[in-house]
PDB file of N, H, CA, C and O in Angstrom:
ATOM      1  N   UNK A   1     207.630 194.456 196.492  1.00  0.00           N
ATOM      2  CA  UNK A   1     206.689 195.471 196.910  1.00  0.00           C
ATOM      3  C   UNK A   1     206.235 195.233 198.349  1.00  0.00           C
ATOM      4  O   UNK A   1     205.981 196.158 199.121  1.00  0.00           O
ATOM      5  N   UNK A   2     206.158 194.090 198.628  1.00  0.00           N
ATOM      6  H   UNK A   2     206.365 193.339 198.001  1.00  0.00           H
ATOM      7  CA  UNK A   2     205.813 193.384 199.833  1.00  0.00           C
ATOM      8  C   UNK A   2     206.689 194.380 201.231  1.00  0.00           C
ATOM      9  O   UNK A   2     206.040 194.972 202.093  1.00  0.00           O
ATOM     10  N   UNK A   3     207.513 194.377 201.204  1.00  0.00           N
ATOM     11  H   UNK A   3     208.040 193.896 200.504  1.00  0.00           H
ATOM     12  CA  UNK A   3     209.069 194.958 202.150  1.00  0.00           C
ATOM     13  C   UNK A   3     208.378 196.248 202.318  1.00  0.00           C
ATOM     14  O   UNK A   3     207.980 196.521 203.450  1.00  0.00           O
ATOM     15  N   UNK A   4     208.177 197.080 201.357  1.00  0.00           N
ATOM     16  H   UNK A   4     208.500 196.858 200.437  1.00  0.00           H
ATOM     17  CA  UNK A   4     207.211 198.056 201.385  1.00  0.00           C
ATOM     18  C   UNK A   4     206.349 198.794 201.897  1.00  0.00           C
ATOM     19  O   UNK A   4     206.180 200.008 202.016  1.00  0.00           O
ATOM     20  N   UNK A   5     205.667 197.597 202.271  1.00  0.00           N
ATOM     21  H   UNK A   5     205.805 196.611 202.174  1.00  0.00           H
ATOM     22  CA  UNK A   5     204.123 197.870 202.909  1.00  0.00           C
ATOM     23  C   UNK A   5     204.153 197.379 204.037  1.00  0.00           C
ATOM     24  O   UNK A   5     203.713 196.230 204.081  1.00  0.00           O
ATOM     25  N   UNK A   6     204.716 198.058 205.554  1.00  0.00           N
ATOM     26  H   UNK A   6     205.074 198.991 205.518  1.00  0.00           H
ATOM     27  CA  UNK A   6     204.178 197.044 207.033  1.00  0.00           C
ATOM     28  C   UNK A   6     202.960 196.400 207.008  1.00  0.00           C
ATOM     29  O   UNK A   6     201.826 196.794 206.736  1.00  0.00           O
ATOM     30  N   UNK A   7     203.380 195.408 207.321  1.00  0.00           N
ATOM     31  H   UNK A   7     204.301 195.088 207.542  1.00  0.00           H
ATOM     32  CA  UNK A   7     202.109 194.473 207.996  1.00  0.00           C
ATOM     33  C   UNK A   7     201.537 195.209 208.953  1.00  0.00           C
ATOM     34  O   UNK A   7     202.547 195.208 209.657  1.00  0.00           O
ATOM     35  N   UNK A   8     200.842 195.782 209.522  1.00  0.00           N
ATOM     36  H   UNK A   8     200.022 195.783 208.950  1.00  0.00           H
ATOM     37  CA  UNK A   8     199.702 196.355 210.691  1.00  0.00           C
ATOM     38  C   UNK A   8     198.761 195.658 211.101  1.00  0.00           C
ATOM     39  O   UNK A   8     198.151 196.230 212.004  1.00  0.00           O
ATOM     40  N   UNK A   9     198.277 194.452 210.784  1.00  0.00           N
ATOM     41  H   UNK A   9     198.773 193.988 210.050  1.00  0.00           H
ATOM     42  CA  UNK A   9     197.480 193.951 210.716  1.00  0.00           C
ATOM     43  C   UNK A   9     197.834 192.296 210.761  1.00  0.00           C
ATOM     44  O   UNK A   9     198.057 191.730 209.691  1.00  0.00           O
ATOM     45  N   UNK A  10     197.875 191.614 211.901  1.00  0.00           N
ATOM     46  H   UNK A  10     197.693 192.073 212.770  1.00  0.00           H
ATOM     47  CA  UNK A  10     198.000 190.763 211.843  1.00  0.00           C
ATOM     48  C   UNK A  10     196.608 189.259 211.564  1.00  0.00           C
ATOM     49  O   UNK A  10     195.383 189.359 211.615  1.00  0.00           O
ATOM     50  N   UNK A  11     197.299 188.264 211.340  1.00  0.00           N
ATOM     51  H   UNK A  11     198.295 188.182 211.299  1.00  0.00           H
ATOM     52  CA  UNK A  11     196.241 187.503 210.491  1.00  0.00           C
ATOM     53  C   UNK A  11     194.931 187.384 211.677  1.00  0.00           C
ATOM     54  O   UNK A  11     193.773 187.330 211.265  1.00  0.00           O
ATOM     55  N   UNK A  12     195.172 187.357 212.865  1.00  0.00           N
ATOM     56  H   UNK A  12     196.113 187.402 213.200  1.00  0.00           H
ATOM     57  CA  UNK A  12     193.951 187.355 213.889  1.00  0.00           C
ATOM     58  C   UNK A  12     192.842 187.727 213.321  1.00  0.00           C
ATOM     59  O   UNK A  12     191.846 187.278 212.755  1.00  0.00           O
ATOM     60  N   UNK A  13     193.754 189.505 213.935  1.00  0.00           N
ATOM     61  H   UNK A  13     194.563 189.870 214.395  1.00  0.00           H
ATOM     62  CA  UNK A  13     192.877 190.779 212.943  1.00  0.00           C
ATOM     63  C   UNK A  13     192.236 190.808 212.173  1.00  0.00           C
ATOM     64  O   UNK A  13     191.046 191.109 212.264  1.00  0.00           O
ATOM     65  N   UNK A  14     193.136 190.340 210.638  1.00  0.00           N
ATOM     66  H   UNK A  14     194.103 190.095 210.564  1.00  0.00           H
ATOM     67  CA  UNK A  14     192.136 190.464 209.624  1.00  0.00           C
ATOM     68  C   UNK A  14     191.045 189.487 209.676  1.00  0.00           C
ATOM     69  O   UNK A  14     189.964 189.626 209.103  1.00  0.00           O
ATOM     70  N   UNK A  15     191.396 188.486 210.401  1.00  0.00           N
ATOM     71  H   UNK A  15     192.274 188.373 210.866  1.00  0.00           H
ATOM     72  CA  UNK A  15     190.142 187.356 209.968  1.00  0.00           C
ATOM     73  C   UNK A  15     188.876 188.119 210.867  1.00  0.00           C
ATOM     74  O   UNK A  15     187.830 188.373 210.269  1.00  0.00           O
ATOM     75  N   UNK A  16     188.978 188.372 211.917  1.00  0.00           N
ATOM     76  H   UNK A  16     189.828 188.165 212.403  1.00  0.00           H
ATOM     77  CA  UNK A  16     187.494 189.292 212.570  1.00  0.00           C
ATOM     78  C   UNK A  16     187.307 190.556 211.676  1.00  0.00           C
ATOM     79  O   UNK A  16     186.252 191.154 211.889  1.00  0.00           O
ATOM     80  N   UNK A  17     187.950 190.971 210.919  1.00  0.00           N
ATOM     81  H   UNK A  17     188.807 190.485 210.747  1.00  0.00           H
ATOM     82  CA  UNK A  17     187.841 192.029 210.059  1.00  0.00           C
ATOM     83  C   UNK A  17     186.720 192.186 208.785  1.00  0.00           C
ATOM     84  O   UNK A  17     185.896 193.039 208.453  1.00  0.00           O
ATOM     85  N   UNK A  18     187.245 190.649 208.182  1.00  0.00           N
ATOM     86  H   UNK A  18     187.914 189.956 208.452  1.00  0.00           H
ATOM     87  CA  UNK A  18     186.508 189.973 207.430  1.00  0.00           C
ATOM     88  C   UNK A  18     185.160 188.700 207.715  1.00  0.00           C
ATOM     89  O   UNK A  18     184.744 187.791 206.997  1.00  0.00           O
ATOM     90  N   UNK A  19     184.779 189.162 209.076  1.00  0.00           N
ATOM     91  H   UNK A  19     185.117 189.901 209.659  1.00  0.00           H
ATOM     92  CA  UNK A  19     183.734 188.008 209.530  1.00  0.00           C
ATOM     93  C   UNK A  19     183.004 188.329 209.088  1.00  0.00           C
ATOM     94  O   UNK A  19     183.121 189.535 208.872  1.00  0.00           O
ATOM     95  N   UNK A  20     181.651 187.701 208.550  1.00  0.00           N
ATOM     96  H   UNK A  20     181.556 186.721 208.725  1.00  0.00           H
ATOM     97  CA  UNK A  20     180.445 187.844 208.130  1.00  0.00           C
ATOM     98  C   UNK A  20     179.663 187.696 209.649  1.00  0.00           C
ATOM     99  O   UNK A  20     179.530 186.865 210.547  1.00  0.00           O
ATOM    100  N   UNK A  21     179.156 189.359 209.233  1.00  0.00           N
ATOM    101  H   UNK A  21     179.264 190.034 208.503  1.00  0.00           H
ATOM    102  CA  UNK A  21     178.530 189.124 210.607  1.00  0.00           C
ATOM    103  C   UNK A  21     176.957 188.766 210.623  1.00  0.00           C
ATOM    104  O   UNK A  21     176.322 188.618 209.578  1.00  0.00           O
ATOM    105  N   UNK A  22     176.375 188.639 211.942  1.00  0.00           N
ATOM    106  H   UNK A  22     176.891 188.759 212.791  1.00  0.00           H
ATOM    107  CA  UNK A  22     175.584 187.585 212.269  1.00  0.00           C
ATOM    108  C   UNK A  22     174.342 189.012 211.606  1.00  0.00           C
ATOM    109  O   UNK A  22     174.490 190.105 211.058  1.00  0.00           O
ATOM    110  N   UNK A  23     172.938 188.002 212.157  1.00  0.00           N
ATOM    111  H   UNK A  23     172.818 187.115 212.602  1.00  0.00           H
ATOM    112  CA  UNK A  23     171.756 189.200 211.760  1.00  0.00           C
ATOM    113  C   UNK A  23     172.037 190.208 213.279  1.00  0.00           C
ATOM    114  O   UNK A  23     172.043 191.439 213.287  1.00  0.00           O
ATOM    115  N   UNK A  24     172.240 189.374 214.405  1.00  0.00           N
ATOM    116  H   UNK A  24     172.235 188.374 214.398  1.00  0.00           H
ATOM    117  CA  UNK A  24     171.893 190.303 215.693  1.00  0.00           C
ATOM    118  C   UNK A  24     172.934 191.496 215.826  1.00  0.00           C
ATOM    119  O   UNK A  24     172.896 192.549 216.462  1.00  0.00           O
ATOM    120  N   UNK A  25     174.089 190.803 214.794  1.00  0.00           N
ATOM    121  H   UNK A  25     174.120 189.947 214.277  1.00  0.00           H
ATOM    122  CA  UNK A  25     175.400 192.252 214.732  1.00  0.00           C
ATOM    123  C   UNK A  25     174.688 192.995 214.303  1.00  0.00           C
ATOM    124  O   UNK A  25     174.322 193.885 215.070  1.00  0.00           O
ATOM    125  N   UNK A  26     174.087 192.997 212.724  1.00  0.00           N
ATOM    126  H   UNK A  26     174.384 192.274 212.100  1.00  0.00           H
ATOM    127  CA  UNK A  26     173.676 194.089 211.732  1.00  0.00           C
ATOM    128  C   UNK A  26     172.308 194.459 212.933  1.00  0.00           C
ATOM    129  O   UNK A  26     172.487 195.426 213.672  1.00  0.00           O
ATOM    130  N   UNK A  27     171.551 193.996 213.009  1.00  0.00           N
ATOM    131  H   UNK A  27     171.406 193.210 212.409  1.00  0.00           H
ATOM    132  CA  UNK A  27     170.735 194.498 213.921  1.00  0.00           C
ATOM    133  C   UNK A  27     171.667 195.864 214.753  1.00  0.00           C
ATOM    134  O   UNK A  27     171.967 196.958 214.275  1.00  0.00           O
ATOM    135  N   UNK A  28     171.931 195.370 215.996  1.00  0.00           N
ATOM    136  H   UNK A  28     171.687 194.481 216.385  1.00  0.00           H
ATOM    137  CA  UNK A  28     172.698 196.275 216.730  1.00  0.00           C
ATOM    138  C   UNK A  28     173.639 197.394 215.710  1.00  0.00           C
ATOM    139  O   UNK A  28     173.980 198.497 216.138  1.00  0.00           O
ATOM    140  N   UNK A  29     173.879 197.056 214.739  1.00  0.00           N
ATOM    141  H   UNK A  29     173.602 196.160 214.392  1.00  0.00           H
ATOM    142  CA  UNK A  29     174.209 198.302 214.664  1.00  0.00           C
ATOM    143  C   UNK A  29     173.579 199.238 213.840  1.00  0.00           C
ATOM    144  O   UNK A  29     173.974 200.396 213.708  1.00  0.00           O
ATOM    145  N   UNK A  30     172.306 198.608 213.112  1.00  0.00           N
ATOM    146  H   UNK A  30     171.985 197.668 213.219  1.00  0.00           H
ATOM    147  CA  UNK A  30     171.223 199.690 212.729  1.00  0.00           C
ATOM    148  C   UNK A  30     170.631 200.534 213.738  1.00  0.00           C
ATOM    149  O   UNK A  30     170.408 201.724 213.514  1.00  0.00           O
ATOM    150  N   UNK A  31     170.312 199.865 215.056  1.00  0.00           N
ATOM    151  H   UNK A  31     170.493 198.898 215.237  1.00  0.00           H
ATOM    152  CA  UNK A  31     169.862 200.279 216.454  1.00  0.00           C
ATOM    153  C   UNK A  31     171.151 201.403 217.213  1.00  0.00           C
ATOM    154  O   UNK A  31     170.807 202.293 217.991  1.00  0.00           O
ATOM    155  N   UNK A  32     172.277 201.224 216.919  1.00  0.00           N
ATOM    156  H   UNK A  32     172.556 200.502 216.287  1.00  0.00           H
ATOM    157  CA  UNK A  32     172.894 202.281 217.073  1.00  0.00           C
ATOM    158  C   UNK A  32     173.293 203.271 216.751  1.00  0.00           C
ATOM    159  O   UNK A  32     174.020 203.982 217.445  1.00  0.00           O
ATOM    160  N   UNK A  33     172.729 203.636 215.141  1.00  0.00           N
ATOM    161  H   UNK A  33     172.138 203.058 214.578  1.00  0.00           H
ATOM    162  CA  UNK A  33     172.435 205.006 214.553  1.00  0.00           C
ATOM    163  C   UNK A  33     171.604 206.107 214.967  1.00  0.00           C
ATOM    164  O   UNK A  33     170.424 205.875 215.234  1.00  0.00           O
ATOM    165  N   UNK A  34     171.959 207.009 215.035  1.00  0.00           N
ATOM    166  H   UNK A  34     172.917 207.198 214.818  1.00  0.00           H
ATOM    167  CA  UNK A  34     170.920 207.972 215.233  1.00  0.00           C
ATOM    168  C   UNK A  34     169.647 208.528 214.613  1.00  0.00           C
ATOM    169  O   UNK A  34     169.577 209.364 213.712  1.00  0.00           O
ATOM    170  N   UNK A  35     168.645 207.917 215.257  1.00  0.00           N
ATOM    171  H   UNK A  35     168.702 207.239 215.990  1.00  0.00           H
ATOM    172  CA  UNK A  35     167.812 207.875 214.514  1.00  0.00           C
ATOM    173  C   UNK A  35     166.640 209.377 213.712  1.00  0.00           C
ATOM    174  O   UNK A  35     165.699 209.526 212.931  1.00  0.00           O
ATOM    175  N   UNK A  36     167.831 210.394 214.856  1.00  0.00           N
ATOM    176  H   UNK A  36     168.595 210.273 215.490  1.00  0.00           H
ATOM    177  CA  UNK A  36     167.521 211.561 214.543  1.00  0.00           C
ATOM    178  C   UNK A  36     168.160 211.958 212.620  1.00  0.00           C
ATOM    179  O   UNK A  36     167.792 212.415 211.537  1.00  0.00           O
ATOM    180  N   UNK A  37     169.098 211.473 213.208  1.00  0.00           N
ATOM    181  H   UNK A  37     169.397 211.103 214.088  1.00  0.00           H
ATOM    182  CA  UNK A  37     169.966 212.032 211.435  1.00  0.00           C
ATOM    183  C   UNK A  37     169.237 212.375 210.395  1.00  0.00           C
ATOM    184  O   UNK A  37     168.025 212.193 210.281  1.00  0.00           O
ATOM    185  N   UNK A  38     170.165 213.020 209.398  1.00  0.00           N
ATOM    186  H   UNK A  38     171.150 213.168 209.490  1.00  0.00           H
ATOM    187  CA  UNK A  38     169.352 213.420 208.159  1.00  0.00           C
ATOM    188  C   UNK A  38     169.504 212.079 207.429  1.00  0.00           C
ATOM    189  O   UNK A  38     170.459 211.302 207.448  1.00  0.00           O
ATOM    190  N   UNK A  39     167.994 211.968 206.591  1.00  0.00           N
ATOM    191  H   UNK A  39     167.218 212.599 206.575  1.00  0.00           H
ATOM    192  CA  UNK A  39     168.099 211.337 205.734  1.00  0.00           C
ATOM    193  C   UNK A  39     168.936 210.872 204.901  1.00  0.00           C
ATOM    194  O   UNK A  39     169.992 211.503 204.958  1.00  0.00           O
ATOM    195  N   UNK A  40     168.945 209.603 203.742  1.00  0.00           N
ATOM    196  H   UNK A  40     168.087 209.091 203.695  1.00  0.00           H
ATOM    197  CA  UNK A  40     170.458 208.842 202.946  1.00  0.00           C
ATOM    198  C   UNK A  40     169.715 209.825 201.659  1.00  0.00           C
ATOM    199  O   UNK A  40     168.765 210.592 201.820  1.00  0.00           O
ATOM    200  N   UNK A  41     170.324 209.598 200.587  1.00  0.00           N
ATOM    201  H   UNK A  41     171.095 208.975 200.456  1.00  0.00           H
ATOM    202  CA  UNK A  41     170.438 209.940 199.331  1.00  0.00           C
ATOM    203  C   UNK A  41     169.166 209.238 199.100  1.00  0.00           C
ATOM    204  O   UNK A  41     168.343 209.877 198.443  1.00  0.00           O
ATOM    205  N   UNK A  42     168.835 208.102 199.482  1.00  0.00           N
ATOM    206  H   UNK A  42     169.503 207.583 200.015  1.00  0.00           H
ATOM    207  CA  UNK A  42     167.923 207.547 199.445  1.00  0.00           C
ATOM    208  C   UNK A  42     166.603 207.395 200.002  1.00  0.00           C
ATOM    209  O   UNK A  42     165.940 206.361 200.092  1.00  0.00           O
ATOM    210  N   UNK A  43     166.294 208.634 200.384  1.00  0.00           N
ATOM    211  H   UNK A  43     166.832 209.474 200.311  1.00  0.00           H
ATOM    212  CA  UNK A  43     165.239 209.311 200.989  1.00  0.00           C
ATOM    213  C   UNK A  43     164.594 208.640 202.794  1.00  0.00           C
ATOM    214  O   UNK A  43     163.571 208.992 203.382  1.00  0.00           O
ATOM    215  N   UNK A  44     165.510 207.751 203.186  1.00  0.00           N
ATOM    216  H   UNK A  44     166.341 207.464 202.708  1.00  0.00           H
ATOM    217  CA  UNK A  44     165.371 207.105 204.680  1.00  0.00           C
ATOM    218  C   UNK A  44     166.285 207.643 205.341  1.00  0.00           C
ATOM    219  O   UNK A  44     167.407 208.036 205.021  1.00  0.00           O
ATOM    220  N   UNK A  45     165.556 207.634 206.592  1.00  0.00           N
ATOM    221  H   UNK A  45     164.644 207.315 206.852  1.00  0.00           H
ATOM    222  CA  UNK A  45     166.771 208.073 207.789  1.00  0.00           C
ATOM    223  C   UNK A  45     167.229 206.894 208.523  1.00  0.00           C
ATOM    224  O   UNK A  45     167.649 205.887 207.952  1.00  0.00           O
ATOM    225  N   UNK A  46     167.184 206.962 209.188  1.00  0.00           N
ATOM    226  H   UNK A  46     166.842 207.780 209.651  1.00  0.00           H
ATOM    227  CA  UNK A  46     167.602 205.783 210.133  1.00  0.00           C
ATOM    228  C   UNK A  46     166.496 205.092 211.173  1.00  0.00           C
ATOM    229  O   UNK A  46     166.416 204.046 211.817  1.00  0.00           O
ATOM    230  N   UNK A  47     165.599 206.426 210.938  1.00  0.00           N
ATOM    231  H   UNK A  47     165.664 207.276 210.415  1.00  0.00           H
ATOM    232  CA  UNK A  47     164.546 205.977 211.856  1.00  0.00           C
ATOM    233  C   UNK A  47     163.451 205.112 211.453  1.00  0.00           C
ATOM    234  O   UNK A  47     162.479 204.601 212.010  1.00  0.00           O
ATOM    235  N   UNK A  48     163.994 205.131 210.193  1.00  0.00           N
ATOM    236  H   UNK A  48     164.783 205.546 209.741  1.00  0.00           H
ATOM    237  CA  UNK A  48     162.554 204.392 209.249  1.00  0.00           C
ATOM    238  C   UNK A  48     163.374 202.544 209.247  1.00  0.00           C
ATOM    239  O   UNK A  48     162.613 201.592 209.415  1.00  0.00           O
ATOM    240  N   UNK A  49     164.852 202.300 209.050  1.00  0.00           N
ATOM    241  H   UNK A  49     165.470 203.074 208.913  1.00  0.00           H
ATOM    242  CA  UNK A  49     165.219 201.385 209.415  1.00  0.00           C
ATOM    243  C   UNK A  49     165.111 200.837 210.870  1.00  0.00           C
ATOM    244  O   UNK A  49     165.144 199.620 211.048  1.00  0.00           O
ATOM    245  N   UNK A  50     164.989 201.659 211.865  1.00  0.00           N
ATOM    246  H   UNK A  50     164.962 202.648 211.720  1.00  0.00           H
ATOM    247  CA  UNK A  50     164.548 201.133 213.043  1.00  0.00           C
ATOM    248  C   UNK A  50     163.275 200.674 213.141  1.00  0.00           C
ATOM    249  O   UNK A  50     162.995 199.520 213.462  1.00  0.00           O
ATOM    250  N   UNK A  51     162.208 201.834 212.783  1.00  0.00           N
ATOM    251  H   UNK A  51     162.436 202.772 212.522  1.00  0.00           H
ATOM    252  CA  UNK A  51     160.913 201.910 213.072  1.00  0.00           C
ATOM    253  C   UNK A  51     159.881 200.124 212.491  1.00  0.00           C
ATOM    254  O   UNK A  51     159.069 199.277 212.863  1.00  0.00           O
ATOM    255  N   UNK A  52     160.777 200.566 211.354  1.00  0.00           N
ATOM    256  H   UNK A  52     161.437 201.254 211.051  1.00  0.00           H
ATOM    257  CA  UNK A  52     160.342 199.069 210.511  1.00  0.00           C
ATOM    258  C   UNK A  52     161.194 197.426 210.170  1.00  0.00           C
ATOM    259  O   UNK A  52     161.092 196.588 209.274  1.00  0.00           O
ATOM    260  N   UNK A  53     161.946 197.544 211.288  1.00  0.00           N
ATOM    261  H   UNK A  53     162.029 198.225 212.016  1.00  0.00           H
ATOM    262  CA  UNK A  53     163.214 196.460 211.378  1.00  0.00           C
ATOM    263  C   UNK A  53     161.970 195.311 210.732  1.00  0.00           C
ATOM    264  O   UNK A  53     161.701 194.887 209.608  1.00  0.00           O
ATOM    265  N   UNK A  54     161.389 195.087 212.194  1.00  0.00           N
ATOM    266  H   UNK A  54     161.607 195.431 213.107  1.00  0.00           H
ATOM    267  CA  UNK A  54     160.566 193.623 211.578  1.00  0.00           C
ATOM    268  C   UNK A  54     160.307 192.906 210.243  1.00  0.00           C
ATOM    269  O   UNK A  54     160.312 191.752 209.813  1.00  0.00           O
ATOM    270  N   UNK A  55     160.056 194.265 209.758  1.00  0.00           N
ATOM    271  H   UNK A  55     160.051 195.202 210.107  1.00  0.00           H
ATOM    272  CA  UNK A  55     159.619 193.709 208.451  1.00  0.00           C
ATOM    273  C   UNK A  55     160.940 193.886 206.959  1.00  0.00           C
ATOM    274  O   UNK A  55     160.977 193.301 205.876  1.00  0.00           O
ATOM    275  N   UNK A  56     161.823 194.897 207.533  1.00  0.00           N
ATOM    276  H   UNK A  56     161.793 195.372 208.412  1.00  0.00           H
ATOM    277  CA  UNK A  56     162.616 194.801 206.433  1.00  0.00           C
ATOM    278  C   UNK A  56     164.401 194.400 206.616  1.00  0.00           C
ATOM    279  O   UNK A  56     165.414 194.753 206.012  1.00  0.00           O
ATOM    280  N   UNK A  57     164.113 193.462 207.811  1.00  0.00           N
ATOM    281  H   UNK A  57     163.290 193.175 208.302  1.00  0.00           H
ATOM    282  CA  UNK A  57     165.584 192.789 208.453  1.00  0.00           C
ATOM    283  C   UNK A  57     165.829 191.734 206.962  1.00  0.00           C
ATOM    284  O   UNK A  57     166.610 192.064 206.070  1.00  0.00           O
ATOM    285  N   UNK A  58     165.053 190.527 206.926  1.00  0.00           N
ATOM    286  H   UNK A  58     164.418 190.259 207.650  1.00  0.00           H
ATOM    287  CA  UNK A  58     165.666 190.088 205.927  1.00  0.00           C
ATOM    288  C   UNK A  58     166.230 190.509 204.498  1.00  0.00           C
ATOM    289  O   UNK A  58     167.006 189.751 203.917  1.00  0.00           O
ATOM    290  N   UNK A  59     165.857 191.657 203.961  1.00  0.00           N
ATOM    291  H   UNK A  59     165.226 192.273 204.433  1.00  0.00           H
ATOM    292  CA  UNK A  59     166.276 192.334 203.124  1.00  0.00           C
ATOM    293  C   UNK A  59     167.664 193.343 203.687  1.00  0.00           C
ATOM    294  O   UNK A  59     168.714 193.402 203.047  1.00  0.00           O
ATOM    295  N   UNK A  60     167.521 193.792 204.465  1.00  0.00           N
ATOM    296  H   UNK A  60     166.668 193.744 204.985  1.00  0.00           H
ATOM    297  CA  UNK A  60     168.821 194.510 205.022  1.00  0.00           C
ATOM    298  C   UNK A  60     169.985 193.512 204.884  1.00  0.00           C
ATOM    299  O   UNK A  60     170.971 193.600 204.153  1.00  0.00           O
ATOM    300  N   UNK A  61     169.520 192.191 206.072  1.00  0.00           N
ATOM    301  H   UNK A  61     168.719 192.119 206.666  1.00  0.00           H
ATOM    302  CA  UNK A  61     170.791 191.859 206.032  1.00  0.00           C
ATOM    303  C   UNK A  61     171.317 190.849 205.022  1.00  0.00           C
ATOM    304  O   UNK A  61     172.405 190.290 205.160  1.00  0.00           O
ATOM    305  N   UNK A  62     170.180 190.569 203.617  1.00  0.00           N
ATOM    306  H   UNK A  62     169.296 191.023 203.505  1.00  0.00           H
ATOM    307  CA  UNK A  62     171.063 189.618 202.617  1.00  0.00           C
ATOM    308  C   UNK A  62     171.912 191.080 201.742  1.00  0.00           C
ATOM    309  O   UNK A  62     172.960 190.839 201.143  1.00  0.00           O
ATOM    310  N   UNK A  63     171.347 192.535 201.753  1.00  0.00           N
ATOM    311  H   UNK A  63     170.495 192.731 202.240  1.00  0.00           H
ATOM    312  CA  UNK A  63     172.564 193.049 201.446  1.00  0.00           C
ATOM    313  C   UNK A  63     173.741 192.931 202.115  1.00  0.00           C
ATOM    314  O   UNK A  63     174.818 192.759 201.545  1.00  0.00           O
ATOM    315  N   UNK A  64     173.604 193.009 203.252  1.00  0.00           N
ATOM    316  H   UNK A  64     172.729 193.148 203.716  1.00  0.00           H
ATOM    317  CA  UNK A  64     174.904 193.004 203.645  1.00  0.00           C
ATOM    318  C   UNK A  64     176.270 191.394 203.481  1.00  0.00           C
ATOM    319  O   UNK A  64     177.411 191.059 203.164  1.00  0.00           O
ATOM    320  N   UNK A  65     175.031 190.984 203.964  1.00  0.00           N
ATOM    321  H   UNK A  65     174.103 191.256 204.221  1.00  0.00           H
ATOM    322  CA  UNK A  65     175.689 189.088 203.138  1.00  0.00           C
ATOM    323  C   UNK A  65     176.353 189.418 202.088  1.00  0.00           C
ATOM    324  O   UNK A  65     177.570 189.598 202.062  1.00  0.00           O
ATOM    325  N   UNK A  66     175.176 189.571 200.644  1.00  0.00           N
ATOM    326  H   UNK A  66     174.187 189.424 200.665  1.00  0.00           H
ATOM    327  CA  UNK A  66     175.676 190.381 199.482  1.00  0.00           C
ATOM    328  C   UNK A  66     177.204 190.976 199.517  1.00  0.00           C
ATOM    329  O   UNK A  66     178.186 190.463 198.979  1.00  0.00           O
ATOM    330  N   UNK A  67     177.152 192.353 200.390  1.00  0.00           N
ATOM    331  H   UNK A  67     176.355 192.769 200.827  1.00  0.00           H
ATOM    332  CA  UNK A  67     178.262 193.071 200.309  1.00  0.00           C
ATOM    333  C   UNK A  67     179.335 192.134 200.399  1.00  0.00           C
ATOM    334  O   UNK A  67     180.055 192.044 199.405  1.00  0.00           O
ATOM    335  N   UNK A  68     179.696 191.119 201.805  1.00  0.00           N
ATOM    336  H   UNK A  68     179.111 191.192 202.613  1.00  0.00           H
ATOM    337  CA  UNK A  68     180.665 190.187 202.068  1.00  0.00           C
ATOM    338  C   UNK A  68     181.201 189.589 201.525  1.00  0.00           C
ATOM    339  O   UNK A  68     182.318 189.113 201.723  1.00  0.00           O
ATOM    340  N   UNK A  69     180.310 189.456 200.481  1.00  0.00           N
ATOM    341  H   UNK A  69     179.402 189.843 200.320  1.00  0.00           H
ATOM    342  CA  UNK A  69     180.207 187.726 199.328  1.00  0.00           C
ATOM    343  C   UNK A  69     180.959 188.137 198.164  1.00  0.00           C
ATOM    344  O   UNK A  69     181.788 187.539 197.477  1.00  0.00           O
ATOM    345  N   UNK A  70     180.291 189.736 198.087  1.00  0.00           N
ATOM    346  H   UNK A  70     179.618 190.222 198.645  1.00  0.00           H
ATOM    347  CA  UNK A  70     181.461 190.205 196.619  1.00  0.00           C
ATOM    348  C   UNK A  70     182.582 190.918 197.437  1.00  0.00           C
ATOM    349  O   UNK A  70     183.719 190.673 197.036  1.00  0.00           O
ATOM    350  N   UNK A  71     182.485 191.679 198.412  1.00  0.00           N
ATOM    351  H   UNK A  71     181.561 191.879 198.738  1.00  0.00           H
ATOM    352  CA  UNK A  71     184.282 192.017 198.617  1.00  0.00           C
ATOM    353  C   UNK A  71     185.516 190.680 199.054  1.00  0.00           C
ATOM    354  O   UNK A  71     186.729 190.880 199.103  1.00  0.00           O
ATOM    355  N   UNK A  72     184.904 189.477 199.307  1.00  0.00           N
ATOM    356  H   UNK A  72     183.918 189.315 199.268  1.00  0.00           H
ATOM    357  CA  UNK A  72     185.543 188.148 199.639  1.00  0.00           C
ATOM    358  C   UNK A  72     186.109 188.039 198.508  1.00  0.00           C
ATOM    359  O   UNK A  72     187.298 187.734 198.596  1.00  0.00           O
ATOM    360  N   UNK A  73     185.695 188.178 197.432  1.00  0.00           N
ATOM    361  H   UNK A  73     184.729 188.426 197.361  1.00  0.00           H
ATOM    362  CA  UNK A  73     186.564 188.078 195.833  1.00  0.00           C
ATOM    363  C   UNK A  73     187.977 188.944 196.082  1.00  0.00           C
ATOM    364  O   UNK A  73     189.110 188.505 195.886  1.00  0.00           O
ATOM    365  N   UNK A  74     187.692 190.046 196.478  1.00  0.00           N
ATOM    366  H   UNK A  74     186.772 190.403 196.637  1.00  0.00           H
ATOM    367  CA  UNK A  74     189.334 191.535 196.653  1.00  0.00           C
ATOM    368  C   UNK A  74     189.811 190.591 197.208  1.00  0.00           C
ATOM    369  O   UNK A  74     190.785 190.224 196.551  1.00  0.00           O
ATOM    370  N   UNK A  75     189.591 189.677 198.499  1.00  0.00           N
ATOM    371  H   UNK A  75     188.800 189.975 199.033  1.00  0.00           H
ATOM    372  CA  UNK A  75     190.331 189.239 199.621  1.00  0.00           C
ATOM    373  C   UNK A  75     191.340 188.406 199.362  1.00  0.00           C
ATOM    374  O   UNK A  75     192.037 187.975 200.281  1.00  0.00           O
TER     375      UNK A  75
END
């Protein structure tokens, strides 16, 4: 099945692909949403993640840890 499927992606690649990124990444890129946007399903926009970083960074980013930690299992 292997023969199959090109490689596109070489191992460099995937390993920055799969970095766990830092808090100042996830930071920056909450800060680069628009903070105009419509609201999530979840009744926040983006502006309410900006507005209130200070206080709700450590919770943001152990989801995202979170997220890393269980898709590292697919990997």
């Amino acid at each position: 099945m292997e023969e199959v499927i090109p490689n596109i992606i070489d191992e460099t690649a995937n390993n920055l692909l799969i970095m766990i990124p830092s808090l100042a990444e996830v930071k920056q890129a909450v800060f680069d949403l628009n903070s105009d946007g419509a609201p999530r399903p979840d009744g926040f926009g983006d502006w309410f993640f900006q507005s209130y970083w200070d206080v709700i960074q450590q919770d943001v980013y152990a989801i995202v840890l979170d997220f890393f930690h269980i898709q590292a299992g697919f990997l």
